[in-house]
Structures are given as C-alpha cells and as structure tokens.
BALOBA-1460 file (C-alpha; in Angstrom, 3 decimals):
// residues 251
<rec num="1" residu="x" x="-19.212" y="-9.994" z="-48.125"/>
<rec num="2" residu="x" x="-19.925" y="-10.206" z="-51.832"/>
<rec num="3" residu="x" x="-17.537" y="-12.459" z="-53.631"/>
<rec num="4" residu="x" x="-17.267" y="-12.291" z="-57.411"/>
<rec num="5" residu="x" x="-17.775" y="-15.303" z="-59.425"/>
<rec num="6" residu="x" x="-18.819" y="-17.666" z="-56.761"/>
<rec num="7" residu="x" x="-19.348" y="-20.499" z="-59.011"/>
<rec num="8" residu="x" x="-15.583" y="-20.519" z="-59.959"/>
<rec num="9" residu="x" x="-14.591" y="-20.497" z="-55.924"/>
<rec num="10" residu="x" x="-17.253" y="-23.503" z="-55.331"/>
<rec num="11" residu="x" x="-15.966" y="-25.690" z="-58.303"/>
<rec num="12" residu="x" x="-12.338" y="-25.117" z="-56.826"/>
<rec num="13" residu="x" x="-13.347" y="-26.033" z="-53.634"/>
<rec num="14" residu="x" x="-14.991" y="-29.081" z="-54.845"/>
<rec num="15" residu="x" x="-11.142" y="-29.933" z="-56.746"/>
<rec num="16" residu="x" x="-9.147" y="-29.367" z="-53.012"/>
<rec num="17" residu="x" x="-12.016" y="-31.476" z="-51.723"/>
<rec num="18" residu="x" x="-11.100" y="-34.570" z="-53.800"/>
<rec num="19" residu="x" x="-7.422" y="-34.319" z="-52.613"/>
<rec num="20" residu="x" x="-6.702" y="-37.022" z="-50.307"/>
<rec num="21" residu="x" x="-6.645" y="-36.966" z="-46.791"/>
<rec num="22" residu="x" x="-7.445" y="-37.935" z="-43.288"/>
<rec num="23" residu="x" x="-11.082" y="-36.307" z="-43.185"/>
<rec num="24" residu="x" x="-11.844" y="-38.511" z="-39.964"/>
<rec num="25" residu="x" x="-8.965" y="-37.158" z="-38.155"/>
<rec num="26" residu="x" x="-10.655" y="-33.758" z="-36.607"/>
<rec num="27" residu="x" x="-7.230" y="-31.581" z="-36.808"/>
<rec num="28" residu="x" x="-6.267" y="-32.894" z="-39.930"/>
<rec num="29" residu="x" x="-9.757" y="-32.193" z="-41.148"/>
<rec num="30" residu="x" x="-9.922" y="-28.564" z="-39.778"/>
<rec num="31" residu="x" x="-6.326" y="-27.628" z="-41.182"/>
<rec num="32" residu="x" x="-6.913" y="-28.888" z="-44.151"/>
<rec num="33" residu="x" x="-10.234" y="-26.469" z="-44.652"/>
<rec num="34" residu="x" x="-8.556" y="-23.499" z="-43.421"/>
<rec num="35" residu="x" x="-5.675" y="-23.824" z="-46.067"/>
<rec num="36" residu="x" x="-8.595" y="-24.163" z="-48.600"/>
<rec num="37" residu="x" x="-10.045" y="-21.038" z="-47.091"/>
<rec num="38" residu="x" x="-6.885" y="-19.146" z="-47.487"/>
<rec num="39" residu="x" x="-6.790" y="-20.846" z="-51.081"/>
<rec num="40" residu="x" x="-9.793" y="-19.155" z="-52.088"/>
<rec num="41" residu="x" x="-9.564" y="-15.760" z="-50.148"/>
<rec num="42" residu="x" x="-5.970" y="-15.686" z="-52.396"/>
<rec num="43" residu="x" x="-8.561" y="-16.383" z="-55.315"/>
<rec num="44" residu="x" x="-11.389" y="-14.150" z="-54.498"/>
<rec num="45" residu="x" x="-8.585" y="-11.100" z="-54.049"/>
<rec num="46" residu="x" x="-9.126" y="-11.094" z="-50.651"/>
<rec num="47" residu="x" x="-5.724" y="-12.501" z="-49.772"/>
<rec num="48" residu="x" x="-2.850" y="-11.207" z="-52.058"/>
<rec num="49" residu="x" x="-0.917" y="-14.522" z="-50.970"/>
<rec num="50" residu="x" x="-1.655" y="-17.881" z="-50.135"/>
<rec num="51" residu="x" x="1.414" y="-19.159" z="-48.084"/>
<rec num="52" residu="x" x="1.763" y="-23.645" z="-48.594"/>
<rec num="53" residu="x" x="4.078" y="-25.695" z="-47.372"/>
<rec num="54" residu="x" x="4.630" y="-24.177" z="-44.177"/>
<rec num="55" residu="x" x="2.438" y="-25.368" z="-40.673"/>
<rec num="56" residu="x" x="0.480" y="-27.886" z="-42.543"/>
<rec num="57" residu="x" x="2.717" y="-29.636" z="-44.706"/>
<rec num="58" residu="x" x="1.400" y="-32.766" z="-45.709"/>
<rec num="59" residu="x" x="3.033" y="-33.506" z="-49.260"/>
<rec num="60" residu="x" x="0.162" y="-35.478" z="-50.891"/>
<rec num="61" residu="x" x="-2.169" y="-32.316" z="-49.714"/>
<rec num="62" residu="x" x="1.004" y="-29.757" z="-51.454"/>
<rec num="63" residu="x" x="0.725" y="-32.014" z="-54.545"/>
<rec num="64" residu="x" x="-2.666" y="-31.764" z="-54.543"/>
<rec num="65" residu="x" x="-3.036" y="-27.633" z="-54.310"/>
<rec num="66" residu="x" x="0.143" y="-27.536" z="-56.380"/>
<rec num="67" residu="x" x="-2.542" y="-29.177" z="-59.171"/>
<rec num="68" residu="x" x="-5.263" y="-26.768" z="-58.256"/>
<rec num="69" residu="x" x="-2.958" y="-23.659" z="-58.991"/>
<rec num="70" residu="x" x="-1.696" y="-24.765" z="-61.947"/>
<rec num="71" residu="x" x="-4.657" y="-25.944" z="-63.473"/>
<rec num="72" residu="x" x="-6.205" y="-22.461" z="-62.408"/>
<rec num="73" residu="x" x="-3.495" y="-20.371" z="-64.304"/>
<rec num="74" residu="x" x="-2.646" y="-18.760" z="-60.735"/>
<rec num="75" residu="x" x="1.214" y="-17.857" z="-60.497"/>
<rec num="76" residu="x" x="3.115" y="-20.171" z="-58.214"/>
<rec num="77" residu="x" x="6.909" y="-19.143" z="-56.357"/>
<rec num="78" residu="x" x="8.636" y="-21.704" z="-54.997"/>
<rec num="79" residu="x" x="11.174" y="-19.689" z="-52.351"/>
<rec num="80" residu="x" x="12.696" y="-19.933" z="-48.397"/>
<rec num="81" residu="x" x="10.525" y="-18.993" z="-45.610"/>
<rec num="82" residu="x" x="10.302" y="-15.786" z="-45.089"/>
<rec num="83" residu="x" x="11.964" y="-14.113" z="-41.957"/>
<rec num="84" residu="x" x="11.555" y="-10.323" z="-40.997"/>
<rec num="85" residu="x" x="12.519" y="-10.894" z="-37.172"/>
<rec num="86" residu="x" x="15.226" y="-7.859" z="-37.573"/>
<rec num="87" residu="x" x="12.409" y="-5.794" z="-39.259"/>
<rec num="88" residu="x" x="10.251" y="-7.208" z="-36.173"/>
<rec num="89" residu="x" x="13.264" y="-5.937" z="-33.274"/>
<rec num="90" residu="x" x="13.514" y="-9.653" z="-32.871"/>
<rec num="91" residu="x" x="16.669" y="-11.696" z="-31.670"/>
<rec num="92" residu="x" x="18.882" y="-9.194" z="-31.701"/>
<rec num="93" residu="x" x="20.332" y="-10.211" z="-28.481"/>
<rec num="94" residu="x" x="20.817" y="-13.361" z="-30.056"/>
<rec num="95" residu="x" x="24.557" y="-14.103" z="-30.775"/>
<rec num="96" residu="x" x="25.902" y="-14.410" z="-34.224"/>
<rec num="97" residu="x" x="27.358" y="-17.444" z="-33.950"/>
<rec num="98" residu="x" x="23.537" y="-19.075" z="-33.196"/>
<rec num="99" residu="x" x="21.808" y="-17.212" z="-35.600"/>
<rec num="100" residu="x" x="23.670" y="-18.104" z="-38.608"/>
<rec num="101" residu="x" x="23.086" y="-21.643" z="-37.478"/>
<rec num="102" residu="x" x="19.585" y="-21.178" z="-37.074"/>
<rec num="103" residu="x" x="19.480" y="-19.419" z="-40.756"/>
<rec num="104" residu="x" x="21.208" y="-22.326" z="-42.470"/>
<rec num="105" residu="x" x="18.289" y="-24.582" z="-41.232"/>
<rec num="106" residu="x" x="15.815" y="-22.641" z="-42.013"/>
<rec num="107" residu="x" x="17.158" y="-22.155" z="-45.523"/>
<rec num="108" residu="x" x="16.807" y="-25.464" z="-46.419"/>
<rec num="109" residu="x" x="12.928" y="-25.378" z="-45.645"/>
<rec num="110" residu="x" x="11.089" y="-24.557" z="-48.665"/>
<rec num="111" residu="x" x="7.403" y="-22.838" z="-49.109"/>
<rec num="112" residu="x" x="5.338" y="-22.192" z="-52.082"/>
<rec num="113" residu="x" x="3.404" y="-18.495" z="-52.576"/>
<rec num="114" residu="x" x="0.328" y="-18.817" z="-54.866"/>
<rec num="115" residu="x" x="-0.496" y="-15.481" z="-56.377"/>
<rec num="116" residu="x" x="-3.504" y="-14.391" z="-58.417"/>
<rec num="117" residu="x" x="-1.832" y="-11.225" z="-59.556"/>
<rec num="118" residu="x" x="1.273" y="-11.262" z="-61.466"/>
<rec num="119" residu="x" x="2.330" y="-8.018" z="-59.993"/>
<rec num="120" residu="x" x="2.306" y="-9.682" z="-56.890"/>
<rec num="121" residu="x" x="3.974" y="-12.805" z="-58.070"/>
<rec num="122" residu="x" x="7.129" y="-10.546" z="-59.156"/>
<rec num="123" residu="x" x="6.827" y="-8.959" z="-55.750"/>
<rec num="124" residu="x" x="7.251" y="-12.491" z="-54.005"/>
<rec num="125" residu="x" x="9.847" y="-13.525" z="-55.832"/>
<rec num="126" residu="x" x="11.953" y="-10.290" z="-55.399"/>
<rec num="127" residu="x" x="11.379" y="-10.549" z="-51.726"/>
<rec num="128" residu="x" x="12.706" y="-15.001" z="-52.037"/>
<rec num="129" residu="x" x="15.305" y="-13.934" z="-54.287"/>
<rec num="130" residu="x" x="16.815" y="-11.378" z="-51.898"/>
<rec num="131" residu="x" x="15.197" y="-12.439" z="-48.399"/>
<rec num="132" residu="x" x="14.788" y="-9.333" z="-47.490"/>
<rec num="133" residu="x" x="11.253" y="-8.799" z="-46.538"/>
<rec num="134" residu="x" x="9.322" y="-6.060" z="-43.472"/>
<rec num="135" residu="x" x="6.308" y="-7.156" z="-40.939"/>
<rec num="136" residu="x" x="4.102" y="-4.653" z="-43.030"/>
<rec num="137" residu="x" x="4.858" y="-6.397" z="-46.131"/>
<rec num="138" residu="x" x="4.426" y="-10.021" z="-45.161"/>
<rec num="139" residu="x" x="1.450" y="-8.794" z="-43.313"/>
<rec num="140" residu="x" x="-0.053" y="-7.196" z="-46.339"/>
<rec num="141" residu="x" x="0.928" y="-9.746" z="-48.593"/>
<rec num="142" residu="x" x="-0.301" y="-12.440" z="-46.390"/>
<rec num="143" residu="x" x="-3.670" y="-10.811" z="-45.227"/>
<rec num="144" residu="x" x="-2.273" y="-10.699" z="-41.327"/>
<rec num="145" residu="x" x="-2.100" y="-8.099" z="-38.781"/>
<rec num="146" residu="x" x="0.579" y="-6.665" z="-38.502"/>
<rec num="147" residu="x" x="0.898" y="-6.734" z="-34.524"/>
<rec num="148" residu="x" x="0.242" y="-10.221" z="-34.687"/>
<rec num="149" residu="x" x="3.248" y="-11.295" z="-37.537"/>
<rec num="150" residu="x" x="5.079" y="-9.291" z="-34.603"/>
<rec num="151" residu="x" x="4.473" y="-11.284" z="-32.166"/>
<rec num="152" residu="x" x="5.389" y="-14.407" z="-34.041"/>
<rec num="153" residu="x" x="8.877" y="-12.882" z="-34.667"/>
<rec num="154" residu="x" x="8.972" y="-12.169" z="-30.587"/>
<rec num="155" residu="x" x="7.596" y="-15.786" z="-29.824"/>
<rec num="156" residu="x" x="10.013" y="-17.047" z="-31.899"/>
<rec num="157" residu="x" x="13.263" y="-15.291" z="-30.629"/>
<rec num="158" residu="x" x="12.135" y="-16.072" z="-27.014"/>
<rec num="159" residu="x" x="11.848" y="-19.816" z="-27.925"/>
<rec num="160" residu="x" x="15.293" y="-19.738" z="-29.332"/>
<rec num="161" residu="x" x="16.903" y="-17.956" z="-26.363"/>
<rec num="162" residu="x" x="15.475" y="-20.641" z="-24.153"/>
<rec num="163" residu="x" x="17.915" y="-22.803" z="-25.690"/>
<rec num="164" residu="x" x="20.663" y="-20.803" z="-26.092"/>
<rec num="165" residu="x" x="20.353" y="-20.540" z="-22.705"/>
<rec num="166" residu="x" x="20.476" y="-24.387" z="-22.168"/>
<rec num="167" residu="x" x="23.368" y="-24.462" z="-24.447"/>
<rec num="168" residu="x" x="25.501" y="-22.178" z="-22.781"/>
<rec num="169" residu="x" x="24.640" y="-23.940" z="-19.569"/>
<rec num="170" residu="x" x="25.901" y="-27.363" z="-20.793"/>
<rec num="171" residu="x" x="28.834" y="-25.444" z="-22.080"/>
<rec num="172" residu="x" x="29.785" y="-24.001" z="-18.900"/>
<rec num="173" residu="x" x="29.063" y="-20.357" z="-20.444"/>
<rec num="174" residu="x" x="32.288" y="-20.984" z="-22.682"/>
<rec num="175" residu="x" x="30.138" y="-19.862" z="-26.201"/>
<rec num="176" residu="x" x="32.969" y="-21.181" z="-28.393"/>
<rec num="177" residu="x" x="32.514" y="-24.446" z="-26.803"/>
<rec num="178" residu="x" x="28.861" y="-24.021" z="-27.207"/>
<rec num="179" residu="x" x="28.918" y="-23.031" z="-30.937"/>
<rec num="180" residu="x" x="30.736" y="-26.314" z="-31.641"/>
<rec num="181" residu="x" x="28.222" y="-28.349" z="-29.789"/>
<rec num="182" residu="x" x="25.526" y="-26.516" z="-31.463"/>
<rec num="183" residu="x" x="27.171" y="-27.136" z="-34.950"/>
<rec num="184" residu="x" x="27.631" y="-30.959" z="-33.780"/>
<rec num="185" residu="x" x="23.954" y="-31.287" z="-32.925"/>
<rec num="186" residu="x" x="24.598" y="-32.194" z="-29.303"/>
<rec num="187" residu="x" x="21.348" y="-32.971" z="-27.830"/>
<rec num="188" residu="x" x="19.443" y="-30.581" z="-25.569"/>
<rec num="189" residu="x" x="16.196" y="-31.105" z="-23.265"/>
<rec num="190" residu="x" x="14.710" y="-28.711" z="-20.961"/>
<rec num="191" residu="x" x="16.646" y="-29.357" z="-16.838"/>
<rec num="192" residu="x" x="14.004" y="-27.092" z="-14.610"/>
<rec num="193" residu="x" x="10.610" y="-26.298" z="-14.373"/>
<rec num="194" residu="x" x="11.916" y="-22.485" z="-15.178"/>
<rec num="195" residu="x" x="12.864" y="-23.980" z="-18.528"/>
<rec num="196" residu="x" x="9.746" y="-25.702" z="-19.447"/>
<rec num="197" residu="x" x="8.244" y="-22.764" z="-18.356"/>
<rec num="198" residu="x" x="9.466" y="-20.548" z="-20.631"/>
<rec num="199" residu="x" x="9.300" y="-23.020" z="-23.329"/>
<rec num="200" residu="x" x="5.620" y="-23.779" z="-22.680"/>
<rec num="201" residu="x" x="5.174" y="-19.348" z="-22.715"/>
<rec num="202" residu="x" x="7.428" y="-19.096" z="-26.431"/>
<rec num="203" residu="x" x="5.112" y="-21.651" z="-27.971"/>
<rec num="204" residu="x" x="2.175" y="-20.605" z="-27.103"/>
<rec num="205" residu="x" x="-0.376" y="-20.045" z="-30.200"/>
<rec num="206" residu="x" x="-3.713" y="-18.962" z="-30.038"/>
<rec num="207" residu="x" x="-5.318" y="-19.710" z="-33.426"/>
<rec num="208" residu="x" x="-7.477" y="-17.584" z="-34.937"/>
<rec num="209" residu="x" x="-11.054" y="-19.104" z="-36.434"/>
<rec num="210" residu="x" x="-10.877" y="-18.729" z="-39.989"/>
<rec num="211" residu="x" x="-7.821" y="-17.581" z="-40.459"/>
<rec num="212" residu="x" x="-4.270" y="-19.111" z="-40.075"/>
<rec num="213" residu="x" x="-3.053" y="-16.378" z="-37.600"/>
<rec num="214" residu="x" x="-1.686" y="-16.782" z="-34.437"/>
<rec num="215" residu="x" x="-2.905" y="-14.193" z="-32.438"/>
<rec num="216" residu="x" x="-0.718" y="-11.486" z="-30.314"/>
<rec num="217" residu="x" x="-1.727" y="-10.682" z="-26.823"/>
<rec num="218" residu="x" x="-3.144" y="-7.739" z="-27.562"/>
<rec num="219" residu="x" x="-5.570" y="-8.841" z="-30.215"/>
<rec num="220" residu="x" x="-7.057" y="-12.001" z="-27.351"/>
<rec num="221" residu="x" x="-7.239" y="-9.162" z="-24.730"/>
<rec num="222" residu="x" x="-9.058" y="-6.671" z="-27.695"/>
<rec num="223" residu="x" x="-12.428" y="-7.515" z="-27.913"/>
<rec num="224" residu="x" x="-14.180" y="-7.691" z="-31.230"/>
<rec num="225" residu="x" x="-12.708" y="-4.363" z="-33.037"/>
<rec num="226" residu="x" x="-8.416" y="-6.239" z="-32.867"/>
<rec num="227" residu="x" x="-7.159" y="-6.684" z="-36.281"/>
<rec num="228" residu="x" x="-7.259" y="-10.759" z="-35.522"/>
<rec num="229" residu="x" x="-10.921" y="-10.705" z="-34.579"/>
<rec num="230" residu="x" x="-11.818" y="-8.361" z="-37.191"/>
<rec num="231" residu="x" x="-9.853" y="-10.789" z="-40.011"/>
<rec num="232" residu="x" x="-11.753" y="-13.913" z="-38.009"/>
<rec num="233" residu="x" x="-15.370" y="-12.576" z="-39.371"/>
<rec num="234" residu="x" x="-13.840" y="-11.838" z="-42.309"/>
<rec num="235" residu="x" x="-12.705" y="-15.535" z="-43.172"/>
<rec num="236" residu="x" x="-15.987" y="-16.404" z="-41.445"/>
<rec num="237" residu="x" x="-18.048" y="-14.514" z="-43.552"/>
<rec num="238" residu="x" x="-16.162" y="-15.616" z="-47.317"/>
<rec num="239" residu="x" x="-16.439" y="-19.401" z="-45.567"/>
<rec num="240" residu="x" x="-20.218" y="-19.016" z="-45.262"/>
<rec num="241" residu="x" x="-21.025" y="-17.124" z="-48.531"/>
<rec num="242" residu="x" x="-18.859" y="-19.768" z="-50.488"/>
<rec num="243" residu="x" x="-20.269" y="-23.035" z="-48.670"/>
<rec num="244" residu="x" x="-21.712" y="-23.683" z="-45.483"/>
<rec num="245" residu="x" x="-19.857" y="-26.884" z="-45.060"/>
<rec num="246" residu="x" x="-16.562" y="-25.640" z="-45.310"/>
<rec num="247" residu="x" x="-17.704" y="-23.194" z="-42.573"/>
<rec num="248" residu="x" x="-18.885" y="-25.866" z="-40.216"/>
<rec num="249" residu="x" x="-15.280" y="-27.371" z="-40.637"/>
<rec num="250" residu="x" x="-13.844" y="-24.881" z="-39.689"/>
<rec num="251" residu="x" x="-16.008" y="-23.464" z="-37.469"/>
C-alpha cells in the first residue's frame, strides 16, 4: 500500500511512542500498538475514524493521544458510545424496563472520535448529538465490516439476556420485582454450568491482527477473501510500510 507522506506518520508514531506505558507487559504492549495503528490509518485516510477511550482505556495513554491530535490539528469529538443494536435486529426481545437501565449506564461512558476530515468530524458529532447511528455507518466510519459490527450488536444482546435471565430467576419470574432489584444493583453470578455456558459463548472475541475488530463467525470460517481477513492485510500492510517495529508488535 502506498501511504502519502510517510515521514509525517513515522514522526507521529515516534510522539505515541514516548507516551507512557507498560511496554514489558505483552497485552498492554500489543494494545497499545494497535490503537497507534488505528491512529495513523485515521491519519493516512485509511480510517475515516479513530475510536479512543473505549476497550483500551488507560487514561495516561487517552491523555497522551489526546496531545497527539491536538498538536496535529486533527478534529477531536468527545460523545457517548455509539449503539446501533436496533439498526443491528439486536435485543429486541429484551424488555423495556432492562434496556433503559442498560442505556443509562452506558450513557455515562464517554469516547473520543479523532477525525482528519472536518466533514467527517460534523458527521460524528451529528450522529453523538442525536445517538442515532446504522451498522453501515459505524462500519464505514470506523473502517469495520459490516457483518462483523453485527455480530458485536448480537454478542452483546445475548450476553445481556443471560442475565436477564438470572434476574428473573432470582425474582421468581415476577419482572416488576426484578426491575427493582436491577435498579438496586442486587448482585448476580452465574448458578449452572448452562449459564456459564452461555456467558463464556456471548463473550467470545476473536481479535483480528492489525485491526481492532472482533471477528463474526462467518469471517473465522471465510478464508482469506472475509471482510476481517481482507482488513487484517490491510492494517498489516500500512504497519509494515510505516515501521517494521510497530509490525512486529503487533504481529
């Protein structure tokens, strides 16, 4: 892939490099390269939006970028994180009751979207202003498949009916008594192996190499032409041409 002004990617990458962290820790190490990755694939145009503050959310690292972005002239929206699970046909078997709780928590997590283009900037901060948001467009915007943004929605709802389940079992399937112990932040923990089981299936995430996807079943069981492989060799390939190093991080 041929990048355009390499120099300006390598001297960034050299700035996110002197941001402190936990280099000997191996995970720490390897998250922290991807989210420079997907710093400068947001940079090189490749990536419309780099998404921080959300997976990896070490604050002296968000500082750090936060910096980098500023210091670049790149536009920065602070917003909620984004949700299109009833674009997605996710959850909506899911009671009301549960998912405005589930909302309200979620609203009080915040993410930051660094943009290169200011036409894209005012297109994040439409979609944070009025949370309404599609797979297609968080995939485009994000530089994801769109099956696999999909998925996440489905994994997600699944993970959440797993303990709505539990809830309404403590409750004895009274939901009125289980929306007040839900609001009251009764504790919950898994009773069966059928539980854990279902937990273990709704978190399941198969990273993608050089990117930050997750990917869907039908992009592990696609061979090399699935959207997630094909955006793997992608990162891969801006990774290599921009510095070997950060590829062997990664990689």
């Amino acid at each position: 892939m041929a990048l355009q002004n390499k120099s300006r990617l390598r001297n960034t990458l050299k700035k996110l490099n002197k941001i402190p962290s936990d280099r000997t820790d191996m995970a720490e190490a390897q998250a922290g390269a991807q989210e420079a990755l997907d710093f400068l694939s947001m940079m090189a145009g490749v990536k419309p939006v780099m998404l921080l503050g959300r997976g990896y959310n070490d604050p002296i690292w968000i500082k750090g970028v936060l910096q980098v972005a500023t210091d670049a002239k790149l536009h920065i929206v602070e917003g909620p994180f984004w949700d299109a699970s009833a674009d997605a046909g996710a959850g909506a078997d899911l009671p009301d009751w549960y998912l405005d709780h589930t909302r309200h928590a979620f609203a009080e997590h915040r993410a930051y979207y660094i943009c290169r283009a200011k036409s894209v900037a005012d297109e994040v901060a439409e979609i944070c202003e009025t949370a309404a948001i599609s797979v297609a467009e968080e995939a485009r915007l994000l530089n994801y498949p769109e099956c696999c943004v999909r998925a996440h929605y489905h994994r997600s709802a699944e993970y959440q009916r797993v303990w709505l389940d539990l809830l309404r079992r403590k409750a004895g399937g009274d939901d009125q008594k289980a929306a007040d112990m839900l609001a009251a932040n009764t504790p919950l923990e898994p009773e069966t192996d059928d539980d854990m089981k279902r937990l273990e299936a709704a978190m399941r995430a198969i990273p993608v190499p050089f990117t930050s996807i997750n990917s869907c079943e039908g992009c592990i069981d696609g061979g090399p032409n699935a959207p997630a492989n094909i955006k793997s060799l992608e990162g891969r390939a801006i990774a290599g041409e921009i510095d070997e190093g950060l590829s062997r991080s990664i990689g």
